[in-house]
C-alpha positions in Angstrom: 56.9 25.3 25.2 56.6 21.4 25.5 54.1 22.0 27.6 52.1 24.2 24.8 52.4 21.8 22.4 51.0 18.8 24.6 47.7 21.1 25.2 45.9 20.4 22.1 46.5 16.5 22.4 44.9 16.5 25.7 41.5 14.5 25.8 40.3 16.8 28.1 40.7 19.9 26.3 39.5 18.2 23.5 36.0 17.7 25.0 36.1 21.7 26.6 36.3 23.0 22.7 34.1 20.4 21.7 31.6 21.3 24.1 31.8 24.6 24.0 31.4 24.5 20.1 28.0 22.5 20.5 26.9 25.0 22.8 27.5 27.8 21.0 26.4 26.4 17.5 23.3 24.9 19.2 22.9 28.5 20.4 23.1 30.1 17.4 20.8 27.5 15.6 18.2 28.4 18.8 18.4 32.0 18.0 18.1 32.3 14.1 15.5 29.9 14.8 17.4 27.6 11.9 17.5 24.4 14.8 13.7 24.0 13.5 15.0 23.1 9.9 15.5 19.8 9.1 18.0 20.5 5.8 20.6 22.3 8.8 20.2 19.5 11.9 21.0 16.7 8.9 23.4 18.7 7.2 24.8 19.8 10.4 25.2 16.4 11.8 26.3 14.7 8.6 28.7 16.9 8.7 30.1 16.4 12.4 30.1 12.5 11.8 31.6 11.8 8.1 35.5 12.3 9.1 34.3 9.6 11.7 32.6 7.1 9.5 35.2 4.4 9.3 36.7 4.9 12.7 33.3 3.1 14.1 31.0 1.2 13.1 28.6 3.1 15.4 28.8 6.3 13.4 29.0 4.6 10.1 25.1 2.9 11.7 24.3 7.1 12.8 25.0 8.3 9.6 22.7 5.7 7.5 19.5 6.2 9.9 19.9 10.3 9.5 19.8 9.5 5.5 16.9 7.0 5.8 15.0 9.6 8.3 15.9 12.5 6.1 14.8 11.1 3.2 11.5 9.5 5.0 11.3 13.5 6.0 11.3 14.4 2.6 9.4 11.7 0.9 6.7 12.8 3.6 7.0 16.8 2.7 7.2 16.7 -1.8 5.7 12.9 -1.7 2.8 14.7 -3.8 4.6 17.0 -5.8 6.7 13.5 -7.3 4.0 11.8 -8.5 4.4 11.4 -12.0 8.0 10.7 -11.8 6.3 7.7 -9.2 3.7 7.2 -11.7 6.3 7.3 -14.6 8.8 5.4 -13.0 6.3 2.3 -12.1 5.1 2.0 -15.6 8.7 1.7 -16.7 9.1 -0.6 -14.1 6.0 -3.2 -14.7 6.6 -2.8 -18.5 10.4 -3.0 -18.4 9.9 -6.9 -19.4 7.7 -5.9 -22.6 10.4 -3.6 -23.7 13.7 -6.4 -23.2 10.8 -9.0 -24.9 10.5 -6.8 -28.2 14.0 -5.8 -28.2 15.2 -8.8 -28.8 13.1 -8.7 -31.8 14.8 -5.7 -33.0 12.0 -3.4 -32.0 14.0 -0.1 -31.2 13.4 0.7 -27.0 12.1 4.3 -28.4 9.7 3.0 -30.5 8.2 0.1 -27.7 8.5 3.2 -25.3 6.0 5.2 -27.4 3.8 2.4 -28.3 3.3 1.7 -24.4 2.6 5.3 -23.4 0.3 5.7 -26.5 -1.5 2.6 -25.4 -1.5 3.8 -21.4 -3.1 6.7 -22.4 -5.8 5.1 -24.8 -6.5 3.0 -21.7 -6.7 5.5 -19.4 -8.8 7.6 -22.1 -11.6 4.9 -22.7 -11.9 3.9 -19.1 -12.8 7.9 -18.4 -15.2 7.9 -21.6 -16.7 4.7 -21.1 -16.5 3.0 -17.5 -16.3 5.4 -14.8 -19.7 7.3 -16.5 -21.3 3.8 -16.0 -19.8 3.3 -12.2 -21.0 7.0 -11.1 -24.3 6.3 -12.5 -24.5 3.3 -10.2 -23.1 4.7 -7.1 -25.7 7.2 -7.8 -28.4 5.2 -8.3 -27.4 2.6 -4.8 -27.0 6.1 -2.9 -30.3 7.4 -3.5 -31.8 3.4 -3.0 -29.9 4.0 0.3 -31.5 7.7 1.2 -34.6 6.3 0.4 -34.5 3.3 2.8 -33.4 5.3 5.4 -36.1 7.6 5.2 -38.6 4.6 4.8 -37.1 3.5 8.2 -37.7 6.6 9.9 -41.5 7.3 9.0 -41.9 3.7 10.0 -40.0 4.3 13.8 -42.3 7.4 13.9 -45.4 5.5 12.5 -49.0 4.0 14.6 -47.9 1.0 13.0 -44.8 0.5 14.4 -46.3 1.5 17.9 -49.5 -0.7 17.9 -46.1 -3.3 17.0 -44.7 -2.2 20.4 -47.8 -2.1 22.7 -48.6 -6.0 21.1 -45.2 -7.0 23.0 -46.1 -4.8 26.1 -43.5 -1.8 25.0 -45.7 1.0 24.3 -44.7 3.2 27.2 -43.6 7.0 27.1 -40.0 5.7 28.1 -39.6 3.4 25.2 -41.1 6.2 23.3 -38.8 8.8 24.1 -35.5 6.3 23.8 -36.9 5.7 20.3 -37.4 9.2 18.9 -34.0 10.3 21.5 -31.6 7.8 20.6 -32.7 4.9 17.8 -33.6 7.2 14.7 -30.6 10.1 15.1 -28.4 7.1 15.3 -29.9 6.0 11.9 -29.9 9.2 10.3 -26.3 9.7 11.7 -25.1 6.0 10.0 -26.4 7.4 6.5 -24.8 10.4 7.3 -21.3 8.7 7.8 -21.6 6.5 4.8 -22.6 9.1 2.3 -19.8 11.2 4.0 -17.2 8.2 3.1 -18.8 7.8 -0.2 -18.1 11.4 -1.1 -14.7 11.8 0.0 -13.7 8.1 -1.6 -15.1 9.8 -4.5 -13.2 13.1 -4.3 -9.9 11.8 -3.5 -9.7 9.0 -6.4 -10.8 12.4 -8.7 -8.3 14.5 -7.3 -5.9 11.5 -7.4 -6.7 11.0 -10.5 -7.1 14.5 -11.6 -3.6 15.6 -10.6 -1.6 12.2 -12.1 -3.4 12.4 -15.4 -3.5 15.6 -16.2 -0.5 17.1 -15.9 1.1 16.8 -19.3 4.1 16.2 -17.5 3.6 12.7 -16.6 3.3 10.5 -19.9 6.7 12.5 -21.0 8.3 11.1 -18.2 6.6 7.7 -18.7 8.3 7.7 -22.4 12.0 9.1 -21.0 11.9 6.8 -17.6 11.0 3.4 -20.0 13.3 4.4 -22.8 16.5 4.9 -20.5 15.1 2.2 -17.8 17.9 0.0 -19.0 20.6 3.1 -18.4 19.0 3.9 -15.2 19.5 0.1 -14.1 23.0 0.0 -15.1 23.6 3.4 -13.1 22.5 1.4 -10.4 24.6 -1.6 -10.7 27.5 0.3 -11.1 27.4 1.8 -8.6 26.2 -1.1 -6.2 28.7 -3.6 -7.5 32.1 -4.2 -5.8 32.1 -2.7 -1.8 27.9 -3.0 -2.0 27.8 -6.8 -3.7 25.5 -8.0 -1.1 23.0 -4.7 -1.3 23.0 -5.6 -4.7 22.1 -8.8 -4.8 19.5 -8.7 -1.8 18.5 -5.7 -4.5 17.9 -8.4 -7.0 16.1 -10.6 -4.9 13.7 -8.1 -3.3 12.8 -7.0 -7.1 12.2 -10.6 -8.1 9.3 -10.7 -4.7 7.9 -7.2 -6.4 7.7 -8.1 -9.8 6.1 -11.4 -8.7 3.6 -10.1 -6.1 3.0 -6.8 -9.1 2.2 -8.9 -12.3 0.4 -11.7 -10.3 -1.9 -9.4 -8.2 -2.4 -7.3 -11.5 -3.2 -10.2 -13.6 -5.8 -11.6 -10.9 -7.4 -8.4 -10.3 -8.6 -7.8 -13.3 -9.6 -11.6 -14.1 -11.4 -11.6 -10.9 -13.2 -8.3 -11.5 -14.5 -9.3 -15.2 -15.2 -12.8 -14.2 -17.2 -11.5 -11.3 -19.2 -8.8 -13.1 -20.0 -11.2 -15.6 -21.5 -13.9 -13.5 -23.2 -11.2 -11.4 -25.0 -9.7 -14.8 -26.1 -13.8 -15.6 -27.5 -13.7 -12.5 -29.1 -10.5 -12.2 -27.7 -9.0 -9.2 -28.1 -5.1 -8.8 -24.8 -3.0 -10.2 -22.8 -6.1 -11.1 -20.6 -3.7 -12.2 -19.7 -1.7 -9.6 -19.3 -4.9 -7.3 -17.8 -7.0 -9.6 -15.4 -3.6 -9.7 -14.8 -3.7 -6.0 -14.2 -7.1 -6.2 -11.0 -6.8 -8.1 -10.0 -3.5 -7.0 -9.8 -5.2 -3.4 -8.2 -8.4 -4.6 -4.6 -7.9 -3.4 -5.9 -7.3 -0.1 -5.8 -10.8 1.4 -8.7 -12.0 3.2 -9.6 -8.7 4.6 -10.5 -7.8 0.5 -12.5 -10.8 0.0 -14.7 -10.1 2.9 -15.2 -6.4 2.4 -15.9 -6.9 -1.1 -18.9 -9.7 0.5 -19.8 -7.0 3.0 -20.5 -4.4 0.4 -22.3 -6.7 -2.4 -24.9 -7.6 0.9 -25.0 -4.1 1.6 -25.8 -3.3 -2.4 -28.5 -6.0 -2.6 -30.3 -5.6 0.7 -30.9 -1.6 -0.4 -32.1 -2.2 -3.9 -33.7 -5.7 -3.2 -36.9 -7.5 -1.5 -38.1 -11.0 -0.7 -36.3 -14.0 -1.6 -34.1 -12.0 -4.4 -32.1 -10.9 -1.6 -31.3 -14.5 -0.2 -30.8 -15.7 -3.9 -28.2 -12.5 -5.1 -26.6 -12.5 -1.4 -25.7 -16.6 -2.1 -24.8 -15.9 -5.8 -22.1 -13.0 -4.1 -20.8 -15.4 -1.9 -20.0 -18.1 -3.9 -18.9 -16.2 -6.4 -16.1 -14.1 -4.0 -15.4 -17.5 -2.5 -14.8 -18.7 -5.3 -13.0 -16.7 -7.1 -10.6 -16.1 -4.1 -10.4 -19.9 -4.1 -9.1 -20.1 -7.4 -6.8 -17.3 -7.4 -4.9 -18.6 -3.9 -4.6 -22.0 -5.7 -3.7 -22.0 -8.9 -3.7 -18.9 -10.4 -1.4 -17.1 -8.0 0.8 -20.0 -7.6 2.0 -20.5 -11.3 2.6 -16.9 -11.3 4.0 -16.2 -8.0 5.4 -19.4 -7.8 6.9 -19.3 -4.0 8.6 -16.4 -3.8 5.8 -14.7 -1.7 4.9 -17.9 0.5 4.2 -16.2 3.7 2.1 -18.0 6.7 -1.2 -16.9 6.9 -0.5 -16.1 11.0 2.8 -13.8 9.8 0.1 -12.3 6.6 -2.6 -11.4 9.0 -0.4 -9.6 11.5 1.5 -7.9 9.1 -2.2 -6.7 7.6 -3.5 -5.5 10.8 0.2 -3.5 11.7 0.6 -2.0 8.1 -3.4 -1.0 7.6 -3.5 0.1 11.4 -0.8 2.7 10.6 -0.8 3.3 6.4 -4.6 2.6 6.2 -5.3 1.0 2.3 -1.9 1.8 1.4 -0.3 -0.2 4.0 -2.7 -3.3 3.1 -1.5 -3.1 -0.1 2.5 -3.3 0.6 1.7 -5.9 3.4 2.5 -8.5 1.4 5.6 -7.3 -0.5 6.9 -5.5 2.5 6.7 -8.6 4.8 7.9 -10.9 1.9 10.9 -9.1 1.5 11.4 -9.1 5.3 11.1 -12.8 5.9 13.6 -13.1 3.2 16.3 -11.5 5.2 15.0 -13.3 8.4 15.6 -16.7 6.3 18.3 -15.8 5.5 19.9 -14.7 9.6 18.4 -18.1 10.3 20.4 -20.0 8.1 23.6 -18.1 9.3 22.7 -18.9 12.9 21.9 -23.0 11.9 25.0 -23.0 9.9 27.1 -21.3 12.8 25.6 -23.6 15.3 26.3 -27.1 13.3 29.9 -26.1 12.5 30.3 -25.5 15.7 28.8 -28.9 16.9 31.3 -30.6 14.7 34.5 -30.2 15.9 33.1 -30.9 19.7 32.1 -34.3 17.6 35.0 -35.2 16.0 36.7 -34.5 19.3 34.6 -37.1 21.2 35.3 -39.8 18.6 38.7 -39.1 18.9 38.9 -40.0 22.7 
């Protein structure tokens, strides 16, 4: 009978019914093909680990990367479907400052709520009626300039002309014929191919972005509920952060202050930089200041990698639609302007807005651009900054730790040799 009762304490026959329960279970998840479903492995192993969180720090660490990979799982799988609570929930977010601002001026948060959304929508409304007719019509007008340059190109590859060129510089041999007409103008055709390719489907995806955001009635409801009851939603939060999670929280606060910062500043100096830009461009006479002066601010918060695209495609846009010296003159007007622009945004715009809550090397902002777009394409060049920001933040801080650990520990051995 002692002996009975001893059995179940044994660590041995603890690990036989443990493993013997994993292989079964893992079994039966194999056969009801249900080991392929990610809602039963996290459930599953959630489940197995919880009694064990605070005997380990180990499983406690287990338990909080299945949540973050779950929910990366999911954000992945019904990303799409969420957008406008995204949508809804960043406009609360950005205009959350408005709202405190004209409360305190009794404005009721309803009421400032409404107002925004009304205005949102205005926006929204008059940008679709009056600016993006005048930005197709451009992008229309610099692909066809294109098509037709390309086509110039070829007849002159397949001309005498260019042939009596050749045999002038001794090249006019069936070889250099054949690599010509084999290799030179498929290539060509091929490059307009790929660009009117990426044209269209840049096209098609900001309409069907913009398609399913703004027109599902859905979204500007939840914009008006999500700014109304931001303040609720914030003290949920706190609540539930403060006491046990006091550090989460206020890392929480400091990570908001970077976002906020990096949001308002790069929205600010986007749009400056694309109305100063199309306005200087239209003084000056270069071909669809609009749709570069556009680019330019749509590609702003992408540092250095933005300024020189949007340089690349103003060239691009003036070589196709220009000739002669108006091309020097419009590609120097671009430059200076971008240069500019960037110049004074980096310098003092962005640094009595930002102040130095983003001040990241430009070594540790370049990497982190060429590692976020390399995996997250635009998206990733946008949250480079933020992203990294935030990151260096908690590197600052482990520094500090480690420097403060390391001179308390310096002083006693100190105060010990002064003592001999």
């Amino acid at each position: 009978m002692n002996l009975l009762k001893n059995l179940p304490s044994s660590p041995f026959l603890v690990f036989l019914i443990a493993a013997a329960f994993f292989v079964a279970y893992g079994s039966f998840l194999v056969m009801t093909q249900l080991a392929a479903n990610p809602f039963v492995l996290f459930a599953s192993s959630v489940f197995l680990l919880f009694p064990f969180r605070n005997e380990s720090v180990h499983v406690k660490r287990m338990i909080v990367l299945l949540c973050l990979t779950f929910a990366a799982w999911l954000f992945r799988e019904i990303g799409t479907l969420l957008a406008p609570f995204f949508v809804a929930f960043a406009f609360a977010y950005l205009f959350e400052p408005i709202v405190v601002f004209l409360g305190k001026r009794k404005f009721p948060r309803w009421l400032t709520a409404g107002l925004l959304v009304l205005g949102f929508i205005s926006l929204v409304a008059a940008i679709v009626v009056f600016v993006f007719p005048i930005i197709l019509a451009q992008l229309n007008d610099i692909i066809r300039e294109l098509s037709s340059l390309i086509n110039r190109a070829t007849a002159y590859l397949e001309s005498k002309q260019f042939f009596r060129l050749l045999s002038s510089y001794g090249l006019n041999s069936p070889q250099t014929r054949e690599l010509i007409q084999r290799e030179l103008i498929p290539r060509l055709e091929g490059s307009f191919n790929f660009i009117l390719r990426t044209l269209l489907a840049f096209l098609s995806s900001l309409s069907d972005v913009f398609t399913q955001v703004m027109n599902i009635i859905l979204t500007p409801i939840l914009m008006f509920y999500f700014t109304k009851d931001f303040d609720k939603i914030k003290a949920f939060v706190i609540n539930v952060l403060s006491g046990n999670q006091a550090k989460l929280l206020f890392d929480l606060y400091r990570i908001n202050s970077i976002v906020k910062a990096y949001i308002g500043g790069q929205a600010i100096a986007s749009i400056l930089i694309a109305t100063a830009s199309s306005i200087i461009f239209l003084v000056f006479n270069i071909p669809y200041a609009g749709v570069i002066g556009t680019v330019c601010g749509l590609l702003n918060p992408i540092p250095y990698f933005g300024m020189l695209v949007s340089i690349i495609i103003g060239f691009i846009t003036v070589v196709v639609v220009s000739s002669g010296d108006a091309i020097l003159f419009s590609c120097g007007i671009i430059t200076a302007t971008v240069l500019g622009l960037h110049f004074l945004d980096n310098y003092f715009l962005q640094p009595r807005i930002v102040g130095q809550r983003i001040g990241l090397h430009p070594l540790v902002l370049l990497a982190a651009l060429l590692i976020f777009g390399h995996f997250w394409g635009i998206a990733g060049l946008l949250l480079a900054v933020p992203i990294t920001a935030s990151l260096m933040m908690f590197f600052n801080d482990w520094l500090t730790a480690k420097l403060a650990a390391q001179e308390s520990l310096e002083a006693p051995a100190e105060h010990t040799s002064f003592a001999s």
